[in-house]
N, C-alpha and C positions, 0 to 999 in steps of 0.2 A: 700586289693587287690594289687597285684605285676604288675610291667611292665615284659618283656620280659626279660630284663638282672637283673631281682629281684628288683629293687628300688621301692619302696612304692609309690603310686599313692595316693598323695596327698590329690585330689579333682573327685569330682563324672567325670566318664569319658565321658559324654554328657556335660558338660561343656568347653570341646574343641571345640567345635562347633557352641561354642558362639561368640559372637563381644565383649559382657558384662560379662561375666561368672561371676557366684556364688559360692563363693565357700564353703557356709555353707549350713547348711540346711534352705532351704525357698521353698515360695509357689508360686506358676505360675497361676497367677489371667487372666482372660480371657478378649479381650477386644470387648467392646461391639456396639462401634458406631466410628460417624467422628463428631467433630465442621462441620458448615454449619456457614453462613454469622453472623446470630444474636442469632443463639441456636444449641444443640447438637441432634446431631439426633442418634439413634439407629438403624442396619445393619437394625432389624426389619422394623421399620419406614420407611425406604428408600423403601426397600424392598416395601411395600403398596402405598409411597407417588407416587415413580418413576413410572410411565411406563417402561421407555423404561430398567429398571433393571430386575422391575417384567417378563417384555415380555421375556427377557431374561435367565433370572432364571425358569424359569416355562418351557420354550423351551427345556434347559438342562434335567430338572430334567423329564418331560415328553418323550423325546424320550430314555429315558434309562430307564423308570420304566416300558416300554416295552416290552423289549427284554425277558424277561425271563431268566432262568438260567440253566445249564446243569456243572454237575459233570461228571468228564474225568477220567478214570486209566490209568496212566502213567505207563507202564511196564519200573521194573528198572534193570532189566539183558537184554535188549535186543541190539543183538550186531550187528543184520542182514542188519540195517538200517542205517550204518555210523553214528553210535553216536547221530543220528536223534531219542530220545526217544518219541517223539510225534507221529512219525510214526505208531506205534504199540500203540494207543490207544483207549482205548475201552469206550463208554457212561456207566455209572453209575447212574443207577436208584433209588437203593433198600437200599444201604448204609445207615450208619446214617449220613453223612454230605452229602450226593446229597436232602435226605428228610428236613436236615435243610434247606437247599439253599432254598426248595422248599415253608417252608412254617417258617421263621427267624422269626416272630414275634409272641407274643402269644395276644397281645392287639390289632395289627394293619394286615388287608389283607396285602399281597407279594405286591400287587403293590403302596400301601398305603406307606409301608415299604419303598420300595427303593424310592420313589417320598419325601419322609423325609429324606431320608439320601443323595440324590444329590444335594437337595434344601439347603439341613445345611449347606452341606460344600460348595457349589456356597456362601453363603450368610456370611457365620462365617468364611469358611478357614477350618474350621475342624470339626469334628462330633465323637462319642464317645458312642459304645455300649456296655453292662453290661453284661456280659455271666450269663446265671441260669441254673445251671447246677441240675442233678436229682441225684435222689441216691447213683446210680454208680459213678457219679465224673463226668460223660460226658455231653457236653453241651448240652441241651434239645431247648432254645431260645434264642434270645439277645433282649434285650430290650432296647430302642434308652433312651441316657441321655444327657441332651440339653448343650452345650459347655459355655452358658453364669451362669450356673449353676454347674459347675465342675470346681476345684480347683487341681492341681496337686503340690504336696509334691517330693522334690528328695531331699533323704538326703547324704551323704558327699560317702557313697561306692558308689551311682548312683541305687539305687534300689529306683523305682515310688510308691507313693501313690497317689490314686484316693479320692477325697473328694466332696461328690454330697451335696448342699447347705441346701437340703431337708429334709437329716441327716448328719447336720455338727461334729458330735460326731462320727463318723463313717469311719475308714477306708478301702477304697476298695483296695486288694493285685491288683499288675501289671497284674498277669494271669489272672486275670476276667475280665479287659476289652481289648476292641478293641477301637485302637486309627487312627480315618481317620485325614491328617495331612496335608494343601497346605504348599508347602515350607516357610521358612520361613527365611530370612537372619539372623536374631540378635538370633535365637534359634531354638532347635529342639525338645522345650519342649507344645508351642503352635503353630497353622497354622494360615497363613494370609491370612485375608478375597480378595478376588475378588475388592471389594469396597475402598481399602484402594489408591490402585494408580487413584480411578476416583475422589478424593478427591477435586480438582480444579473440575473437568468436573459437578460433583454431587452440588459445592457449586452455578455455574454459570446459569447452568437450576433453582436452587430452587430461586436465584434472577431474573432470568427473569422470570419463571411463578408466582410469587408475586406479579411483577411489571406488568402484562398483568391482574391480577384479582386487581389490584388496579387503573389501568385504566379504567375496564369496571365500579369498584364500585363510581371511580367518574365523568367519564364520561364527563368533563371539559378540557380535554387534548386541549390544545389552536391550534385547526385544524380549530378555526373560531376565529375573532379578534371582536367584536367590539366598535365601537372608535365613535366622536361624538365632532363638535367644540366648543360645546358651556362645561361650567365647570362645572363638577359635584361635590357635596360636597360628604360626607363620608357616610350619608344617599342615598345616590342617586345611589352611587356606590351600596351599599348593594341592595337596592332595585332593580336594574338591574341585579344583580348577581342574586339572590334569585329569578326573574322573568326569567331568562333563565335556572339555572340549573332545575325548577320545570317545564319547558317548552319538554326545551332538555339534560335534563340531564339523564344518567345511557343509557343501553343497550333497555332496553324497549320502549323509548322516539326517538330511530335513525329514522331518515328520515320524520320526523315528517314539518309543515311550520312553517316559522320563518318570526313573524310580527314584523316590528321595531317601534320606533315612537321618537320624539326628536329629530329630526333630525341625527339618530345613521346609521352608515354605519358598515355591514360584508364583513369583507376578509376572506376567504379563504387560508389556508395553508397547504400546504404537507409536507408529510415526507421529510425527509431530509437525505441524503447519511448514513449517521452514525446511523438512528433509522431503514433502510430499512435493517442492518446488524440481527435484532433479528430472522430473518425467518432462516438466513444461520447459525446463532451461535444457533439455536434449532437442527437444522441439525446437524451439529461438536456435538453435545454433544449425538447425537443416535448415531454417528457411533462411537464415541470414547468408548461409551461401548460395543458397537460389535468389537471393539478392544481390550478391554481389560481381557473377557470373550472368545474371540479365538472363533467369528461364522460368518460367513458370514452375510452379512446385507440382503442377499435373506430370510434366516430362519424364520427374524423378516417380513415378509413380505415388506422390504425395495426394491420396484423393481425400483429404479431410475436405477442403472448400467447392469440389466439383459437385454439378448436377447435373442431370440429363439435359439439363436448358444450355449449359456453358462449358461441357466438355470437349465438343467436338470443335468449338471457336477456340478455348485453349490452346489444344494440340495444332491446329491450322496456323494458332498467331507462334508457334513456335520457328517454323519459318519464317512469315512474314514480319516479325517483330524483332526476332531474337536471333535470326540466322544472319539475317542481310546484312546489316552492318559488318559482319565479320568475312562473308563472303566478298562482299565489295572491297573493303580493306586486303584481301589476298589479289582478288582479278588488280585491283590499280595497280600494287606492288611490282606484280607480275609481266603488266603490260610497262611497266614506266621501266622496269632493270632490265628487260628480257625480252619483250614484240618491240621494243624502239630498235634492237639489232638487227631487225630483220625490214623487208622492203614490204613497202604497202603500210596504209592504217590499219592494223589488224586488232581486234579486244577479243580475251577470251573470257566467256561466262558458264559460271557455273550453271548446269540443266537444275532448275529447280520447278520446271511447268509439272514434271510428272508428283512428284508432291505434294506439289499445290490443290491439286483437280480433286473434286468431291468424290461423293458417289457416284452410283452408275445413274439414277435419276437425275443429278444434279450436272452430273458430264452431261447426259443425253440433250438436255437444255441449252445448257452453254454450246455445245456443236452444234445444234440445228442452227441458234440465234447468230454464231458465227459467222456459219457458213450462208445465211440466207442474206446478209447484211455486207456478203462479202470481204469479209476481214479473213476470212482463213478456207483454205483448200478442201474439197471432202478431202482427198488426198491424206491430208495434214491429220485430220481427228480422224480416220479411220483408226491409226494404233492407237487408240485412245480406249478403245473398246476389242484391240487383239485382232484387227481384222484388217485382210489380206489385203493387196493391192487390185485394186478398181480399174485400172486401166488410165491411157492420158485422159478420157472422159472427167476424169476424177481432179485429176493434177490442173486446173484451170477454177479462176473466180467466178462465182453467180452472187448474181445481188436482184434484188426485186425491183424488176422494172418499172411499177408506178409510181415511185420518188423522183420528187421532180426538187429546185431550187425556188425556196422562201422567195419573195419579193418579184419573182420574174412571169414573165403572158404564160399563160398555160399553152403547153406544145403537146399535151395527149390529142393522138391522133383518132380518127374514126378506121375499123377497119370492115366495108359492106359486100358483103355475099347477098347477088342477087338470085334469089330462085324462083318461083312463083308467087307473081304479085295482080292482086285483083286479078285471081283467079286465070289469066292468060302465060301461057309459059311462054317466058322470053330465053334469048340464046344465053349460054352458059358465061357467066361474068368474071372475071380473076381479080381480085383481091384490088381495088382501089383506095390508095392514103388520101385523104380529103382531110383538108387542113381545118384547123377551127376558124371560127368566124370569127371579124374583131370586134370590139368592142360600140354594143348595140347594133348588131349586122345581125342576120340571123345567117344558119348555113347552109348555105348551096347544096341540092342534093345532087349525089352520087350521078355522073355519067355513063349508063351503059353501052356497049359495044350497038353500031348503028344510028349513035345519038337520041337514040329511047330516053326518057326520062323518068324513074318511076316514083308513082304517087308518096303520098306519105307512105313511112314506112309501114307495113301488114304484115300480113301473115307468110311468112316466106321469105321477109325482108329484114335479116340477124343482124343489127349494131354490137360491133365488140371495139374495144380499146385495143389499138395497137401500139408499138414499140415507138418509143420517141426517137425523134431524130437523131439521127447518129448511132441507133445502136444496131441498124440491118445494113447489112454491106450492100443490097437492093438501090439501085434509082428508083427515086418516087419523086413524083409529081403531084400538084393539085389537079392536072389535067389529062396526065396519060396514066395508064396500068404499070403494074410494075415490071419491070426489064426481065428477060429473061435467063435463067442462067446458063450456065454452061450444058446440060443436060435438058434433052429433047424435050420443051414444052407441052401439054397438053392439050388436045386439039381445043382452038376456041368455040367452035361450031358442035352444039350437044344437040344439034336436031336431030335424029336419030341414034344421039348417044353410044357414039363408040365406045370401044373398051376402053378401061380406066390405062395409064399408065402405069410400071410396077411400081414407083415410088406415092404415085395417089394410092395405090390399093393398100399398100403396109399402113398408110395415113387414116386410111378406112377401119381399118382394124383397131386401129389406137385409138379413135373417135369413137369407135362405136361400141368399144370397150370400155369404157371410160362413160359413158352414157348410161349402156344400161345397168349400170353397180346401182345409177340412182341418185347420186350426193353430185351432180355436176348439170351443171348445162350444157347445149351447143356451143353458147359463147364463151361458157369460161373453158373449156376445152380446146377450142380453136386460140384461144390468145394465149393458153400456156404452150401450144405445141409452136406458134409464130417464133414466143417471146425463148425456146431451148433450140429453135430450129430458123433461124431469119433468112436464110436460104434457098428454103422450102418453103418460100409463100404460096410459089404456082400451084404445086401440089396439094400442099394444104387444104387450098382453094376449091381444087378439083373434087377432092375429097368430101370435104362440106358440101358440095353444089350436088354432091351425088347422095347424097345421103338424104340433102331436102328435098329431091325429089322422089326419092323413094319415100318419106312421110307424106310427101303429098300424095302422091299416088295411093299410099291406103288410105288417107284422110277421104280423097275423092270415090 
């Protein structure tokens, strides 16, 4: 192996990264426990003795064996989104690595699986999966191989061998496994357990609950004295000892009465300032491990410092604070040893939206603003609230058409139904776009059918705001009506007012429903039905035209 300007690289290039570097070949033995007060204990061990580790570790490893998984394609030409590739990506179901995600183990259920591998590395530092790969060479499963049973080989170029204890004769190449890794200062060849800096905190609780079950088992703790003037010999003594511990002695003998005799007197003793400290240093050692596992002391169900103001943002930042790091460190591992095998830019992430999402008020919110803002599909926040599929109507973006761009000519359009103007009915008018005026122009009024012109606008005569350009698949002109669609137009000639066509008369119905509730007008009715329907101008039109003459006719 060469450097950059050709000189020979000595020693394996993961050896720069060391405090200690090796620089032959050797093996990287895994480390398995801490010393405690009067014996060694094993990560395992703690892990079962401890509570407040176990609480801890099971907390972790339980709210991520949750989430589920989802494979992403990452489109890698796409230029439309400012270099934003994530923008343009699409769920992946069917692939062979969204199917691995989906079901990693062939020994163990998906959730079994990751509740093993967040646990190993909470507990070891590091975890270590075995790719079995099938016929083709491509991986098929991983199969979890326990850290305190794996031995890692780097020899002098920096090329890994994997050595499982189970077949010590046996070399595993670097591309078959996946190596999960917590940082580690002195190497980057094994991870450091979680447990290694509570090493004080883990020795102090295992002395004080030894010392609280060696209280209750002798039950003699001098909380009573008694004393007596006359002088007892060595038999006396014993036989008083031996007459009160079989009295009052152990946990099952408390509160019991105490008959003296020999003239013996009981005092009474309490605690004393320095033994009332064991309640606050059991304390100090649960939070110091919700310190040093990065969770909130709410998770453990610790509610001394919650309130109704800052419980519900706790448990929320428990995801958002305390999860993600650890998720992201799994998805990159995962995709860097195991989606680079396969074809396509593919990232798997963990589902952490359903989590995330408030209440039902506070969802309700965020989906309406979503969905009006066009960021996300009804489609999309329907199961957000358990409810069924809406049709393709649903599966498509809306966004509110009166947003327009900062700094640019205003392009809202005028959109004029003529009906009855000073008092003379003119012929029925379809939907004309008349563009705005430029600057210091005033605007050209509206041309009706015959070259009519009508006065200002009156009574009969409804300005509504139409769809900006570009968003009706319609030709509009500033000069002509708009084009007709594929479906039979609506006669132009209302002098004796034919019948309505059936797509004007449904239009009738929605207008005129929509009306009489009370909370809407003509105009803002007609420009939401345009602005969900830009197809159906003509109708529209017909609709409105018929409706203003039916007001005018009772008016008159």
């Amino acid at each position: 192996m060469y450097l950059s300007n050709g000189r020979n690289l000595t020693v394996a290039p993961q050896a720069f990264a060391e405090t200690s570097p090796i620089f032959q070949q050797a093996y990287f033995v895994p480390k398995t426990g801490i010393p405690l007060e009067k014996r060694f204990a094993t990560y395992a061990a703690i892990y079962v003795a401890q509570p407040n580790v176990f609480a801890a570790v099971r907390k972790i490893s339980t709210l991520a064996a949750r989430l589920g998984t989802s494979v992403w394609d990452i489109p890698t030409d796409n230029t439309s989104n400012s270099g934003n590739l994530e923008a343009g990506k699409t769920l992946n179901m069917t692939s062979p690595y969204a199917r691995l995600m989906a079901n990693p183990c062939p020994t163990l259920p998906p959730n079994d699986f990751w509740l093993w591998l967040f646990s190993t590395i909470e507990i070891y530092g590091e975890a270590y999966l075995l790719k079995l790969r099938g016929s083709d060479g491509y991986i098929d499963y991983l199969l979890p191989m326990h850290p305190t049973q794996t031995q890692i080989e780097r020899a002098p170029t920096g090329e890994l061998l994997y050595r499982f204890m189970g077949q010590p004769n046996e070399l595993i190449p670097e591309a078959d496994v996946v190596p999960f890794k917590q940082y580690n200062p002195n190497n980057t060849m094994r991870g450091l357990s979680m447990l290694e800096p509570l090493r004080e905190t883990l020795m102090n609780d295992d002395g004080a609950r030894r010392a609280q079950m060696a209280f209750w088992r002798s039950g003699m703790r001098p909380s009573m004295v008694l004393s007596t003037d006359k002088k007892l010999g060595k038999l006396g003594r014993d036989r008083l000892k031996t007459a009160a511990q079989a009295s009052h002695g152990g946990a099952d003998n408390a509160g019991g009465t105490l008959v003296l005799e020999d003239a013996l007197k009981a005092t009474m003793m309490q605690l004393n300032a320095e033994e009332m400290q064991y309640i606050e240093s059991r304390k100090l050692n649960r939070e110091e491990v919700c310190t040093a596992v990065d969770l909130p002391p709410t998770a453990l169900q610790i509610m001394d410092n919650a309130t109704y103001t800052n419980i519900v943002e706790q448990l929320r930042s428990i995801y958002r604070d305390c999860m993600t790091w650890r998720l992201v460190g799994v998805e990159s591992t995962l995709d860097f040893y195991v989606g680079g095998e396969f074809n396509g830019y593919q990232k798997m992430k963990f589902n952490t939206a359903e989590v995330m999402r408030g209440d039902l008020e506070v969802r309700a919110q965020a989906a309406a603003l979503l969905v009006d803002h066009g960021i996300a599909k009804p489609a999309e926040v329907r199961p957000w609230f358990d409810l069924g599929d809406a049709g393709a109507v649903a599966d498509q973006l809306y966004a509110n058409a009166a947003i327009q761009p900062l700094g640019k000519p205003a392009i809202a359009e005028r959109l004029t139904i003529a009906g009855q103007v000073a008092g003379v009915t003119l012929p029925d008018q379809l939907p004309t776009i008349v563009p705005p005026a430029g600057a210091g122009a005033s605007t050209p009024p509206p041309q009706l059918p015959g070259g009519v012109t009508p006065p200002h606008p009156a009574q009969g005569n409804i300005s509504v705001p139409a769809l900006p350009v570009g968003r009706s698949s319609t030709s509009v002109s500033s000069s002509t009506s708009v084009s007709s669609s594929s479906r039979t137009a609506p006669s132009s000639n209302m002098a004796g007012r034919k019948s309505l066509s059936v797509d004007a008369q449904r239009y009738v119905r929605n207008i005129g429903g929509a009306i009489g509730r009370g909370d809407k007008s003509l105009r803002v009715v007609v420009k939401s039905l345009i602005d969900r329907n830009p197809n159906d101008v003509e109708y529209i039109a017909e609709a409105a035209a018929h409706i203003l003459e039916i007001e005018q006719r009772k008016a008159s």
